[in-house]
N, CA, C and O atoms as a GROMACS GRO file, in nm:
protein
  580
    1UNK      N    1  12.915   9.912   6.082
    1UNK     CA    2  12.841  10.019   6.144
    1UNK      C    3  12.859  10.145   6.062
    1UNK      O    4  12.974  10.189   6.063
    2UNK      N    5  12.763  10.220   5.986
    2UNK     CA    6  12.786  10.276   5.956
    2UNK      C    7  12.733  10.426   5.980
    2UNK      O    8  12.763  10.530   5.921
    3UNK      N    9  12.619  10.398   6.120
    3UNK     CA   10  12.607  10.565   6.166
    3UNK      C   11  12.701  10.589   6.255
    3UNK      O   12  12.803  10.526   6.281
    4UNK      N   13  12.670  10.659   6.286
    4UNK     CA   14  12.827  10.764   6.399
    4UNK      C   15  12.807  10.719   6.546
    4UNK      O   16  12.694  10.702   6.592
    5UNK      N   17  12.910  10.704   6.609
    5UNK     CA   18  12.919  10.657   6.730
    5UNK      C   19  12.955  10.785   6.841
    5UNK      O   20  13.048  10.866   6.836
    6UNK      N   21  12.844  10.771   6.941
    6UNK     CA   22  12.838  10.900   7.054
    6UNK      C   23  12.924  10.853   7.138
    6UNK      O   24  12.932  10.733   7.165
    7UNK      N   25  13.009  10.958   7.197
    7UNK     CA   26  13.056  10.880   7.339
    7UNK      C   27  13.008  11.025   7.418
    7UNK      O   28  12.967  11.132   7.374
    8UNK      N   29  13.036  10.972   7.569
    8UNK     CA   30  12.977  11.076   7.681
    8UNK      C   31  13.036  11.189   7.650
    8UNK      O   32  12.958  11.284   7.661
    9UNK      N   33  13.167  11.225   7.609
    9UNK     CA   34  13.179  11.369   7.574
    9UNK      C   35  13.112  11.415   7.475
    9UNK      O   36  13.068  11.527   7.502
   10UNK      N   37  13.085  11.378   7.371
   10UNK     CA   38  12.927  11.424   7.256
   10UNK      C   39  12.820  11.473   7.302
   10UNK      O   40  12.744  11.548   7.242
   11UNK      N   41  12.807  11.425   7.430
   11UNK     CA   42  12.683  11.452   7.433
   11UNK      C   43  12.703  11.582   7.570
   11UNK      O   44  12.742  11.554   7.683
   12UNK      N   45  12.670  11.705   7.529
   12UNK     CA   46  12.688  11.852   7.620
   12UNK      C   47  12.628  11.827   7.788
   12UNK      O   48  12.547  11.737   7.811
   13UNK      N   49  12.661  11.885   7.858
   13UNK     CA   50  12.622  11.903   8.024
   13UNK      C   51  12.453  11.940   8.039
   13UNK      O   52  12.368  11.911   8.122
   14UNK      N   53  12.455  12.012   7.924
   14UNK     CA   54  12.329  12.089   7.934
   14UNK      C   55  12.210  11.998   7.847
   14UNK      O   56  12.088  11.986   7.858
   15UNK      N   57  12.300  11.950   7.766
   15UNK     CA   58  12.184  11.878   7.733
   15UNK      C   59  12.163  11.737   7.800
   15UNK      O   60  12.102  11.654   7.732
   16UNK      N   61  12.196  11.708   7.897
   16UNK     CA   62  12.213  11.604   7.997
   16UNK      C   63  12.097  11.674   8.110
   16UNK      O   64  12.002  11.606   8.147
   17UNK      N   65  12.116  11.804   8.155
   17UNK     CA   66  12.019  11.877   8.240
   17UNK      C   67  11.872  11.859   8.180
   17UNK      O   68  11.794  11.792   8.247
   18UNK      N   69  11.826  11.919   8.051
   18UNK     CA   70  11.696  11.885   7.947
   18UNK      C   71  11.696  11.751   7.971
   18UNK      O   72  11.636  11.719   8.073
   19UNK      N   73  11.749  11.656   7.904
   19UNK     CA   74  11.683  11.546   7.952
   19UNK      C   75  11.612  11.513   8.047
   19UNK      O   76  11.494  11.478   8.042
   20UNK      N   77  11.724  11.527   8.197
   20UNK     CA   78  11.621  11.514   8.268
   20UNK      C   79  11.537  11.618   8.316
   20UNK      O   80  11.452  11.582   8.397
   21UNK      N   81  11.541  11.710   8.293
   21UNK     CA   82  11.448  11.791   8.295
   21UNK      C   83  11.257  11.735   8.270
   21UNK      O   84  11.149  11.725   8.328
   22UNK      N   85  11.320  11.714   8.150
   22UNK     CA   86  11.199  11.635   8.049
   22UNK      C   87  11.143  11.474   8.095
   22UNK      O   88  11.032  11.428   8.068
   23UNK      N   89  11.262  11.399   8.181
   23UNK     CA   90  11.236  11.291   8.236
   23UNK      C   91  11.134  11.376   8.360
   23UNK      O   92  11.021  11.412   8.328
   24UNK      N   93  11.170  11.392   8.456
   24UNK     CA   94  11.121  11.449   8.554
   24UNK      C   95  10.962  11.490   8.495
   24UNK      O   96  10.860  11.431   8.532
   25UNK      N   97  10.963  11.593   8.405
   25UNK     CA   98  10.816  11.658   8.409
   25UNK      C   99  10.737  11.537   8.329
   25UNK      O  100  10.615  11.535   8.321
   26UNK      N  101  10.807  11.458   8.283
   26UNK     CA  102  10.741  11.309   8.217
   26UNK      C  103  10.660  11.250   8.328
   26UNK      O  104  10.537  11.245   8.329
   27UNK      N  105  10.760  11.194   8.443
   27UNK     CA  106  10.689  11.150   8.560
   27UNK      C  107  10.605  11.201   8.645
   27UNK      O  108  10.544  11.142   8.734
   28UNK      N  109  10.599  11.350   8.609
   28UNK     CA  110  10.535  11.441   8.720
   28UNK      C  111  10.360  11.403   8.618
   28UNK      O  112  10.266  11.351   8.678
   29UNK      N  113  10.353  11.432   8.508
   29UNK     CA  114  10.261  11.392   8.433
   29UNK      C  115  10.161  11.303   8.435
   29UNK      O  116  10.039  11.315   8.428
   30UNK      N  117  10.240  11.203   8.449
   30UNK     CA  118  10.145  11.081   8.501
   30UNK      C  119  10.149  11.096   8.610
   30UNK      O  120  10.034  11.060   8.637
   31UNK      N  121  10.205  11.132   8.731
   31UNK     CA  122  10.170  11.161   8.901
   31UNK      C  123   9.998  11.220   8.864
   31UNK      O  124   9.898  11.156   8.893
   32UNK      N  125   9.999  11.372   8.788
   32UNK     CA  126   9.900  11.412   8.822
   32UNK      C  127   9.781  11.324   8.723
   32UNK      O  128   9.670  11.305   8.772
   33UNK      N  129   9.811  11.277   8.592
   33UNK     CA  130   9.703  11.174   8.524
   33UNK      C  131   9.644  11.061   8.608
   33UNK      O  132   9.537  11.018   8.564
   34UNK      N  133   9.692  11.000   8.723
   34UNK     CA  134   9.664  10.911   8.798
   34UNK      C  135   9.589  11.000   8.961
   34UNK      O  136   9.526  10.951   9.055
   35UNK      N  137   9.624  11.112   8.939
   35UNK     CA  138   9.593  11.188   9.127
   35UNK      C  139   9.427  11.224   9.056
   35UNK      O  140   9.324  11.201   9.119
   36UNK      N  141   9.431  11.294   8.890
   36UNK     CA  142   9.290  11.322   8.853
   36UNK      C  143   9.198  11.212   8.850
   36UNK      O  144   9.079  11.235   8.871
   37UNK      N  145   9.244  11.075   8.825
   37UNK     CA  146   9.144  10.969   8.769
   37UNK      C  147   9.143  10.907   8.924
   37UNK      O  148   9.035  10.853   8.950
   38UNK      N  149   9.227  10.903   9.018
   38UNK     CA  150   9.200  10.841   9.146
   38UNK      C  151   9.053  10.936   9.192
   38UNK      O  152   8.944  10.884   9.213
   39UNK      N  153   9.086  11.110   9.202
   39UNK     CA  154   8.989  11.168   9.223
   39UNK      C  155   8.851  11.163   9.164
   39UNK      O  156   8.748  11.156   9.232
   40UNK      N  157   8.856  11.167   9.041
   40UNK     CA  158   8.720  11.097   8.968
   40UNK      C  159   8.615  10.991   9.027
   40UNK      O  160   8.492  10.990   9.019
   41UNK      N  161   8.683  10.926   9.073
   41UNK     CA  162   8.665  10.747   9.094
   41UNK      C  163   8.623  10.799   9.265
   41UNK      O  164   8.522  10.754   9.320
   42UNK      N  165   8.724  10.905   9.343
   42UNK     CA  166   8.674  10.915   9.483
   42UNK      C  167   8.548  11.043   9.520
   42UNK      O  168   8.508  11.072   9.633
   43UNK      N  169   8.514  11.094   9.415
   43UNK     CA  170   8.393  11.232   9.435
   43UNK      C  171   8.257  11.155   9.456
   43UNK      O  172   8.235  11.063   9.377
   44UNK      N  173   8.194  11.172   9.521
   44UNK     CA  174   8.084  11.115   9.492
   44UNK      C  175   7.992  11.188   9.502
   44UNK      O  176   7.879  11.143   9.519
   45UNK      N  177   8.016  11.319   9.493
   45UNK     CA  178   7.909  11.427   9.467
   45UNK      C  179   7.884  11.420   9.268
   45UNK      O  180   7.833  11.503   9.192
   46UNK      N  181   7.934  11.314   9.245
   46UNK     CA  182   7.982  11.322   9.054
   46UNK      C  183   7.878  11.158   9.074
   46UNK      O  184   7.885  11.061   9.150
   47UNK      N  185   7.794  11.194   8.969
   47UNK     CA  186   7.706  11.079   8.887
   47UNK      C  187   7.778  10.943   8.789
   47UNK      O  188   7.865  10.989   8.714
   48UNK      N  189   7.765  10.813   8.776
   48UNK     CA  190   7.807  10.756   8.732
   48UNK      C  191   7.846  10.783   8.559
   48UNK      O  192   7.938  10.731   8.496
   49UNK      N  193   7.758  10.868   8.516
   49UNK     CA  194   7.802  10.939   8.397
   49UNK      C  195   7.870  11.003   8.381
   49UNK      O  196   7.956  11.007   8.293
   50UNK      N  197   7.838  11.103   8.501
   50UNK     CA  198   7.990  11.224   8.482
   50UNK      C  199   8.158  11.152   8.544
   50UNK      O  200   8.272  11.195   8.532
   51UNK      N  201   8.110  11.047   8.603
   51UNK     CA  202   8.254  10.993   8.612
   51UNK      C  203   8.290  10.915   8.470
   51UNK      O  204   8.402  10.926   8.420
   52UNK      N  205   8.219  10.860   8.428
   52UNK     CA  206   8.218  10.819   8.303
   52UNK      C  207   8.289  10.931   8.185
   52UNK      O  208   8.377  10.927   8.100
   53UNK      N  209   8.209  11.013   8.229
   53UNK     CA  210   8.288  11.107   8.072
   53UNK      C  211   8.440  11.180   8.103
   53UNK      O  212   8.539  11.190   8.030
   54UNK      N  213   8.409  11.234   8.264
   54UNK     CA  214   8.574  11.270   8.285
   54UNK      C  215   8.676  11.182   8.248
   54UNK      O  216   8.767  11.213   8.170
   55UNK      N  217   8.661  11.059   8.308
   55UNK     CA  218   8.725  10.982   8.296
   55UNK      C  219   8.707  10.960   8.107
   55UNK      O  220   8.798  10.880   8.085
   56UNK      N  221   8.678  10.974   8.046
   56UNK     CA  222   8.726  10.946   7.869
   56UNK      C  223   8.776  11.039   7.816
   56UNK      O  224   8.841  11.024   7.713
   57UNK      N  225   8.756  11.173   7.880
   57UNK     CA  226   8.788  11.301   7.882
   57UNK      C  227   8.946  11.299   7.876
   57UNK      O  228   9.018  11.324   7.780
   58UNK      N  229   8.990  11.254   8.036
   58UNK     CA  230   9.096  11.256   8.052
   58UNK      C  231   9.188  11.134   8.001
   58UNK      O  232   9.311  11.145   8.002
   59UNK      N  233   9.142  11.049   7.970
   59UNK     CA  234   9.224  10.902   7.904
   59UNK      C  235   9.206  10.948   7.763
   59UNK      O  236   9.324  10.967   7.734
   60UNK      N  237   9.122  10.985   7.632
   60UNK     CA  238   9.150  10.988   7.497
   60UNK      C  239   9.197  11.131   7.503
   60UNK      O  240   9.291  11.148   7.425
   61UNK      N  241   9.170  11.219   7.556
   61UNK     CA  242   9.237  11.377   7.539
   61UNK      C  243   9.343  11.381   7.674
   61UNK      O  244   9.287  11.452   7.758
   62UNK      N  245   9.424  11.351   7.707
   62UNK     CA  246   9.502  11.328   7.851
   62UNK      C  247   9.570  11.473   7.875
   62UNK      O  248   9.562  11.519   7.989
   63UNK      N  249   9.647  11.561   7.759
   63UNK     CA  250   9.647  11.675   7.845
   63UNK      C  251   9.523  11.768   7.818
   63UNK      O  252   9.516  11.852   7.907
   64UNK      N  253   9.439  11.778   7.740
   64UNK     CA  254   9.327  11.887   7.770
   64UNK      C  255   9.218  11.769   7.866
   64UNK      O  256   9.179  11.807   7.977
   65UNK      N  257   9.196  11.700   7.840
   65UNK     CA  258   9.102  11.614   7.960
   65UNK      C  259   9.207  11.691   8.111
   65UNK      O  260   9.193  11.806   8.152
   66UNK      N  261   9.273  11.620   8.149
   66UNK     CA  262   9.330  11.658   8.284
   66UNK      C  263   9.364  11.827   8.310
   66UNK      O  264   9.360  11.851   8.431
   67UNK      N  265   9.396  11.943   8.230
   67UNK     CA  266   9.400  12.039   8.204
   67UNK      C  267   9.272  12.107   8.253
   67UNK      O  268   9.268  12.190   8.344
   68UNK      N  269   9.162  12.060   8.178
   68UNK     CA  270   9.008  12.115   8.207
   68UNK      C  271   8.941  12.099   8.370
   68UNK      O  272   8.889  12.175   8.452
   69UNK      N  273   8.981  11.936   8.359
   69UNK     CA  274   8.947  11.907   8.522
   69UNK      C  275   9.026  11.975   8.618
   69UNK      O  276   8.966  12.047   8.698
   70UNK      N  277   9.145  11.966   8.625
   70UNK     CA  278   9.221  12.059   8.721
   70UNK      C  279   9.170  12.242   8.732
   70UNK      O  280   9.198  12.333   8.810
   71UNK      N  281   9.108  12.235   8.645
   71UNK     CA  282   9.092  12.397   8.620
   71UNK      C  283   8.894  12.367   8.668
   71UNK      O  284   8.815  12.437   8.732
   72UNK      N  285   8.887  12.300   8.634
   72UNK     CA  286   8.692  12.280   8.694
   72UNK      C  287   8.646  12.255   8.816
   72UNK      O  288   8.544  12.284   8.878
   73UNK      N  289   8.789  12.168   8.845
   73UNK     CA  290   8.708  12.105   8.948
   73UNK      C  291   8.800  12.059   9.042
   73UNK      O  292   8.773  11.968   9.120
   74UNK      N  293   8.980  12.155   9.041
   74UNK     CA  294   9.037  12.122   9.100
   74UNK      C  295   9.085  12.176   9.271
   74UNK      O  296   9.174  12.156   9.354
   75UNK      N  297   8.961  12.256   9.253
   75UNK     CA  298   8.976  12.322   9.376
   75UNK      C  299   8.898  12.293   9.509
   75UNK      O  300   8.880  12.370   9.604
   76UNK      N  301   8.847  12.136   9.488
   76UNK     CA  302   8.800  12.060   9.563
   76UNK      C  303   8.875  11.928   9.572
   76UNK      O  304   8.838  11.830   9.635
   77UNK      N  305   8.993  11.939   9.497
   77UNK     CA  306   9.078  11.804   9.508
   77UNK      C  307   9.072  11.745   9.641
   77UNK      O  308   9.012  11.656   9.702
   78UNK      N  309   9.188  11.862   9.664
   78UNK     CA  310   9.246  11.891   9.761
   78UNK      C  311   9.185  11.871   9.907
   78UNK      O  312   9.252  11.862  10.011
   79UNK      N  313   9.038  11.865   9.895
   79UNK     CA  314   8.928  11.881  10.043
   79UNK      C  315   8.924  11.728   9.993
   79UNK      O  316   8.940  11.654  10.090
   80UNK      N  317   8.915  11.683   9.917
   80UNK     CA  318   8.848  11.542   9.937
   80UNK      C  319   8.960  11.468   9.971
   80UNK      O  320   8.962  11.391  10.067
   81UNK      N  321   9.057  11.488   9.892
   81UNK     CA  322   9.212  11.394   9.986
   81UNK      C  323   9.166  11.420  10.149
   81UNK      O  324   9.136  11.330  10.228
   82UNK      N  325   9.168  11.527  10.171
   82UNK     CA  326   9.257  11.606  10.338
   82UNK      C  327   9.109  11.492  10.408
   82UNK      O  328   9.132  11.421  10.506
   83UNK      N  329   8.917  11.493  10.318
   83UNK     CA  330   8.893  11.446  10.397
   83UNK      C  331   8.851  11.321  10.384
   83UNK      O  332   8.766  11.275  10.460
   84UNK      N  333   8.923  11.227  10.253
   84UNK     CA  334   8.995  11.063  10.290
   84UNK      C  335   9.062  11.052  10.390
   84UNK      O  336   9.038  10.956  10.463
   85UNK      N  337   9.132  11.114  10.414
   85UNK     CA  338   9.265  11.077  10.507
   85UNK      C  339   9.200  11.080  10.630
   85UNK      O  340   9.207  10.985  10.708
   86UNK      N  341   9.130  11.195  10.657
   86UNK     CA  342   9.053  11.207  10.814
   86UNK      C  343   8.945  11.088  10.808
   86UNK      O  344   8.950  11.019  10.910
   87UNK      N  345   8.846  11.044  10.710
   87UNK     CA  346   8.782  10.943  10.777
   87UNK      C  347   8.909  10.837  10.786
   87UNK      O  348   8.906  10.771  10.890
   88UNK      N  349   9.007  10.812  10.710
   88UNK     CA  350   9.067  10.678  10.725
   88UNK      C  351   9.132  10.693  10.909
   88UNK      O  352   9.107  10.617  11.003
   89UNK      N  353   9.205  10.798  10.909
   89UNK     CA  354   9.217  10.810  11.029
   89UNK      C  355   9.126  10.774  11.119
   89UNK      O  356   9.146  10.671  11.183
   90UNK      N  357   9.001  10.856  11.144
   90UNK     CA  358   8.899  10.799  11.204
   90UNK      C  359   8.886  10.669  11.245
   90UNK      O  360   8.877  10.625  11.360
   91UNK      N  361   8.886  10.583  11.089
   91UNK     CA  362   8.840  10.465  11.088
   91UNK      C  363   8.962  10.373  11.190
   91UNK      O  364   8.927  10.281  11.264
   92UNK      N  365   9.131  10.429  11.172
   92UNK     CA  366   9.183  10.339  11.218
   92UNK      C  367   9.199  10.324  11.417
   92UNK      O  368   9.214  10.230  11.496
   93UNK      N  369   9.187  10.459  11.427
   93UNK     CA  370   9.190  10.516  11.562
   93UNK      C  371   9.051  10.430  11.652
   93UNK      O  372   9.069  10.352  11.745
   94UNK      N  373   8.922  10.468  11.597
   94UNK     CA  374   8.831  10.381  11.601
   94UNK      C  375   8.878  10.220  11.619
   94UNK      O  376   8.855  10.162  11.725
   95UNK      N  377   8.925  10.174  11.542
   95UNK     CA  378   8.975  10.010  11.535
   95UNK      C  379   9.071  10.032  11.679
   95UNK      O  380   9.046   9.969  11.782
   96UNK      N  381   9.168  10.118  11.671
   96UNK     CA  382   9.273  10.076  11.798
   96UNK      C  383   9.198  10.071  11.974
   96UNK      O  384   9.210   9.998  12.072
   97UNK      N  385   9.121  10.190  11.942
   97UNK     CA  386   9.071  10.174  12.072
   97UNK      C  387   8.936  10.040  12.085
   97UNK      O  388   8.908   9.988  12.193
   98UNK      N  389   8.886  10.015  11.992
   98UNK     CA  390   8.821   9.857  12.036
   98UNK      C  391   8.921   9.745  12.033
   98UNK      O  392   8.877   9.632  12.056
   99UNK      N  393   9.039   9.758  12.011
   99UNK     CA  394   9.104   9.619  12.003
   99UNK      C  395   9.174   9.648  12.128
   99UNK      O  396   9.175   9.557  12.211
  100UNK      N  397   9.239   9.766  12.161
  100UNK     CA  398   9.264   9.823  12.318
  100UNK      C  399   9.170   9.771  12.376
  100UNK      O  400   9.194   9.664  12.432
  101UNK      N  401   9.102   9.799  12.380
  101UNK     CA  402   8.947   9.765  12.504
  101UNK      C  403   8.915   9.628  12.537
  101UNK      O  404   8.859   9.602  12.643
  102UNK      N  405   8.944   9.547  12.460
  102UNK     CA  406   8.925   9.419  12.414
  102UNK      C  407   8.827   9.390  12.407
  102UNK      O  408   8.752   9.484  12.381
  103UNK      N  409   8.760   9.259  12.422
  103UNK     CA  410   8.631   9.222  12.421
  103UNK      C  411   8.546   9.195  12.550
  103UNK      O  412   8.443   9.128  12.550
  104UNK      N  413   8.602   9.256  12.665
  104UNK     CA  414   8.547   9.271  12.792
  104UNK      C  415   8.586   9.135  12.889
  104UNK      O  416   8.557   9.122  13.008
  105UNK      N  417   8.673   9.021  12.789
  105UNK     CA  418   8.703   8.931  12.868
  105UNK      C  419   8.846   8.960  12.967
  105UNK      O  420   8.935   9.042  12.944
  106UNK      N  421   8.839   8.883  13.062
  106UNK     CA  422   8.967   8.916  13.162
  106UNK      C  423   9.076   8.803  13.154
  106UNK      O  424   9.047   8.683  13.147
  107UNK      N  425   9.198   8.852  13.154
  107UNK     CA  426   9.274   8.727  13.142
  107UNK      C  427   9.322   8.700  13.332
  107UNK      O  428   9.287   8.766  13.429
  108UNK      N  429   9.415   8.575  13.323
  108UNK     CA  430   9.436   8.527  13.448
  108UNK      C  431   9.537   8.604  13.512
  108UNK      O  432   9.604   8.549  13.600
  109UNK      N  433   9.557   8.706  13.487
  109UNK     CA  434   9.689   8.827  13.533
  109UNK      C  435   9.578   8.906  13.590
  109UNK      O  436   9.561   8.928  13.710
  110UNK      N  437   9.499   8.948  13.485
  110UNK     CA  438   9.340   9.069  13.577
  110UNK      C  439   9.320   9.019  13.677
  110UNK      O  440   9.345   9.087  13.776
  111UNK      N  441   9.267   8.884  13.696
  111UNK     CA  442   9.255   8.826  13.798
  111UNK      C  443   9.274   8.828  13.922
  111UNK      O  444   9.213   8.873  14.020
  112UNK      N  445   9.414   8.745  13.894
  112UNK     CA  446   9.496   8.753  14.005
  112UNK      C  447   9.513   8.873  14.061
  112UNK      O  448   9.500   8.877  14.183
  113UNK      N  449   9.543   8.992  13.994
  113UNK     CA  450   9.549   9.132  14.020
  113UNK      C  451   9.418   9.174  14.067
  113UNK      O  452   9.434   9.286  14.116
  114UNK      N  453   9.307   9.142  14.075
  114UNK     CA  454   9.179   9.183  14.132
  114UNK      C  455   9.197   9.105  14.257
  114UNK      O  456   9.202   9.180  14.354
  115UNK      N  457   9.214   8.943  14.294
  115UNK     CA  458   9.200   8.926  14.409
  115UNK      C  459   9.351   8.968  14.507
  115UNK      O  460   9.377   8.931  14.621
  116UNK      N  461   9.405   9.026  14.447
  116UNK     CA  462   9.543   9.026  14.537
  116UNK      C  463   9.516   9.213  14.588
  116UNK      O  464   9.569   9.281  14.676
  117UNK      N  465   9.423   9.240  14.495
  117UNK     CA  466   9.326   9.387  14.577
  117UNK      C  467   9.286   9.340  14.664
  117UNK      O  468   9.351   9.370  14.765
  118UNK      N  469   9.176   9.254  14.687
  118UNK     CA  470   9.076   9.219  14.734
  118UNK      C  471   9.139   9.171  14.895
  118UNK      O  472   9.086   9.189  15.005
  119UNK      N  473   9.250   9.113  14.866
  119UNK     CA  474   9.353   9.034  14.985
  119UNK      C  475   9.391   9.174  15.075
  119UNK      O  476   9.378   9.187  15.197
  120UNK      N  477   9.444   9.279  14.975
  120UNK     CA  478   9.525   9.380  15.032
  120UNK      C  479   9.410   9.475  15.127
  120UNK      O  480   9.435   9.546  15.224
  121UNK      N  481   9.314   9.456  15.080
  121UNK     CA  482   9.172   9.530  15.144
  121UNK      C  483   9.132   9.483  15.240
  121UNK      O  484   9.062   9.556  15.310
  122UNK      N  485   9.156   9.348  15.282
  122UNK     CA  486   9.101   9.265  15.406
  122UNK      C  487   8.966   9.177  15.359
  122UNK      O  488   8.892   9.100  15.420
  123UNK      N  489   8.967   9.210  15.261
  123UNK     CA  490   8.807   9.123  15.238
  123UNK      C  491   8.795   8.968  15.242
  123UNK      O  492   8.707   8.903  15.297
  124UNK      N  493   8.920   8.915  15.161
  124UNK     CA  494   8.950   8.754  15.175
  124UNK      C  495   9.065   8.761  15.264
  124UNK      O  496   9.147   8.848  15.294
  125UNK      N  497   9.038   8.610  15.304
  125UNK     CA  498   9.170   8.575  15.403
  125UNK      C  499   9.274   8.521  15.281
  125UNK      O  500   9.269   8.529  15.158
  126UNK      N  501   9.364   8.466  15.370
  126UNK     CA  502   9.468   8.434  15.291
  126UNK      C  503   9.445   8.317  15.261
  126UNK      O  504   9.524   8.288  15.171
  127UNK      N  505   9.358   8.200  15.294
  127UNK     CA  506   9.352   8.065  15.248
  127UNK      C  507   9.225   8.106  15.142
  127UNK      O  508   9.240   8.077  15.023
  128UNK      N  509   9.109   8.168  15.184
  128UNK     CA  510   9.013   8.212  15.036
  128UNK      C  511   9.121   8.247  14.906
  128UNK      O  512   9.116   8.201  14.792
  129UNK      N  513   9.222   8.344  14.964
  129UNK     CA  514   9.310   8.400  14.839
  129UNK      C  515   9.366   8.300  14.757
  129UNK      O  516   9.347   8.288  14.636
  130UNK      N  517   9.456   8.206  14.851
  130UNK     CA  518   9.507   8.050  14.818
  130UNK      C  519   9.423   7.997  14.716
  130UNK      O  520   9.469   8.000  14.601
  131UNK      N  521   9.287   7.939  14.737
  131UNK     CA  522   9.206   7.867  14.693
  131UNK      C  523   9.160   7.953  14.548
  131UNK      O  524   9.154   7.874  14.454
  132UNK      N  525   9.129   8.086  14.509
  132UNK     CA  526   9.089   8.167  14.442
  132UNK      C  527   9.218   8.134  14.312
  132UNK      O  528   9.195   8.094  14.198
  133UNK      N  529   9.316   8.155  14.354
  133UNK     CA  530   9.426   8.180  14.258
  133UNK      C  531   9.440   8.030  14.228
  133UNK      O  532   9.442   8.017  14.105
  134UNK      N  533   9.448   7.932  14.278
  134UNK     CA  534   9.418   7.814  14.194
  134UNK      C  535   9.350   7.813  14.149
  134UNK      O  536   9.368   7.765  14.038
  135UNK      N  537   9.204   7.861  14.179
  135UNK     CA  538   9.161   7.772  14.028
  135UNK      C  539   9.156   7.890  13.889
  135UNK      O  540   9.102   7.866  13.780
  136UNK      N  541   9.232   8.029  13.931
  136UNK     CA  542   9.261   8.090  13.819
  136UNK      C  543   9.308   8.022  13.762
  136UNK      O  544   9.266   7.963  13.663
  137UNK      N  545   9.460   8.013  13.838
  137UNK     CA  546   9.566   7.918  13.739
  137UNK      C  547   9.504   7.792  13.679
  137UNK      O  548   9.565   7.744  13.583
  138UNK      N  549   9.404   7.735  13.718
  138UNK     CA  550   9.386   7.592  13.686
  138UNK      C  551   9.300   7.633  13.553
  138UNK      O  552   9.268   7.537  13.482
  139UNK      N  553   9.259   7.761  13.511
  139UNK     CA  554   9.183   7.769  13.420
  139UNK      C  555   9.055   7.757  13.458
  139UNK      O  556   8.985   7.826  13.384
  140UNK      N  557   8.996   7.702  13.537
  140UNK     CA  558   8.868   7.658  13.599
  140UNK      C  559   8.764   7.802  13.562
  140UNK      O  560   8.652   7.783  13.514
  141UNK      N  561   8.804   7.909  13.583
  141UNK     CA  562   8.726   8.058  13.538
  141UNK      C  563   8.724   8.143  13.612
  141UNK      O  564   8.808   8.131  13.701
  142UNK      N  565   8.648   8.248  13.619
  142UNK     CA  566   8.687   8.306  13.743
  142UNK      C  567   8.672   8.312  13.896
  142UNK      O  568   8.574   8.238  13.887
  143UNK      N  569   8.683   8.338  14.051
  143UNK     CA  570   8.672   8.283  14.097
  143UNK      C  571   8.529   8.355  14.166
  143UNK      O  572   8.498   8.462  14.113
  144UNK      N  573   8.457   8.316  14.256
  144UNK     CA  574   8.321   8.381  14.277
  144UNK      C  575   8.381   8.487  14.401
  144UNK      O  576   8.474   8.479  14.481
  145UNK      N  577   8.295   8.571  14.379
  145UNK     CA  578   8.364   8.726  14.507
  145UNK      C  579   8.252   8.659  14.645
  145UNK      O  580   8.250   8.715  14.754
   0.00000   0.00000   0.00000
């Protein structure tokens, strides 16, 4: 071996801080090279050309491509995230309350719980009630009012 061998005291506190310093704004770099080209890809007020050229813009020139866009056109980022997120929201809130709701069918608990109203109201006797809740349970369907 004939270059010089580092050990951890060689190498200064501070220059341990720069590093990562430099690690850090490394990763922050590509955070925003990937937040510009996601945005590209999500504007759709932008023509298949002009996504086309940002996007070469920012991949063969990566800091003046992303530099320019952030400065052109970055002050609508920000609205189009806030309003992804609100339709996705939308979209999922939407989904919960139709799968809440179900599909309008009743299971054999509704049922039973409708005629054991129906019992408590006076409307059926207790042998109609009898007869009703069998053939819930039996699966047979529901029972006729």
């Amino acid at each position: 071996m004939s270059g010089p061998t580092y050990l951890a005291y060689d190498y200064p506190l501070l220059s341990a801080f720069w590093t990562m310093l430099v690690f850090f704004l490394w990763i922050m770099w590509f955070v925003l090279l990937f937040r510009v080209i996601v945005d590209i890809f999500r504007d759709d007020e932008l023509s298949g050309w002009a996504k086309a050229g940002w996007l070469v813009f920012a991949i063969v020139l990566p800091f003046l491509g992303v530099f320019v866009y952030v400065v052109a056109r970055g002050k609508n980022m920000g609205r189009r995230e806030v309003a992804q997120a609100r339709a996705q929201q939308q979209a999922f809130d939407s989904y919960i309350r139709e799968t809440a709701a179900g599909s309008g069918r009743t299971t054999s608990v509704d049922e039973l719980t409708r005629l054991s109203e129906i019992r408590a109201r006076g409307d059926i006797t207790d042998e109609e009630f009898r007869r009703a809740k069998e053939l819930v349970l039996s699966g047979s369907g529901a029972p006729e009012r």
